[in-house]
C-alpha positions, 0 to 999 in steps of 0.5 A, a space after each residue: 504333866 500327866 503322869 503315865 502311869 495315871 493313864 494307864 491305871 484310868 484305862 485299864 478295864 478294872 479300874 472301870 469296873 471298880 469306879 462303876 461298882 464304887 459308885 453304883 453301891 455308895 449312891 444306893 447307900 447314900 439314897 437309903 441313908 437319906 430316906 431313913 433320916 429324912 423319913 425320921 424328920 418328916 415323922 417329927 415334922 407332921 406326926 409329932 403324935 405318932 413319935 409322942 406315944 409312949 412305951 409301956 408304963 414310963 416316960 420314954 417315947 416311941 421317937 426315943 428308940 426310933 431317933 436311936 434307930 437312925 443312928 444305929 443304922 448310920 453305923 450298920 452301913 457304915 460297917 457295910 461299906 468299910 466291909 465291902 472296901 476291904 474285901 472287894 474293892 481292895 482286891 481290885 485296887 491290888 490288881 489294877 497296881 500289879 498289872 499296871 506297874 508290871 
């Protein structure tokens, strides 16, 4: 048995509108995150020479701050998307409930 209310929340136009910008924004995210990484492991696999270089006159390499980078980035949109959750898409969400429960 289907509730009504799950009827009337899956045809109301924001809900639309918000599955859509959800969706749309979480695959370029997705997209951008798995070119950084998997742009970072073809680096290793075929230019181990380029991440092997050092920095400056220690032992550190180009692929340390590099290999950090990624994981610094991961966090970036992360903070990005929790961002726009809570102020974009919970308002949507609040409007759907309050025009839905009324």
């Amino acid at each position: 048995m289907i509730d009504p209310v799950i009827i009337k929340i899956q045809n109301h136009p924001k809900y639309k509108e918000l599955r859509d910008k959800r969706h749309s924004f979480g695959m370029f995210l997705t997209i951008l995150m798995l070119v950084v990484y998997y742009g970072y492991i073809a680096l290793i696999a075929f230019d181990k020479a380029f991440l092997a270089k050092p920095i400056g006159a220690g032992v550190t390499t180009l692929g340390i701050p590099l290999g950090m980078g990624v994981i610094v980035f991961t966090i970036l949109i992360t903070g990005i998307y929790v961002r726009r959750a809570n102020n974009e898409y919970d308002a949507l969400t609040a409007e759907i409930l309050k025009d839905v429960t009324k």
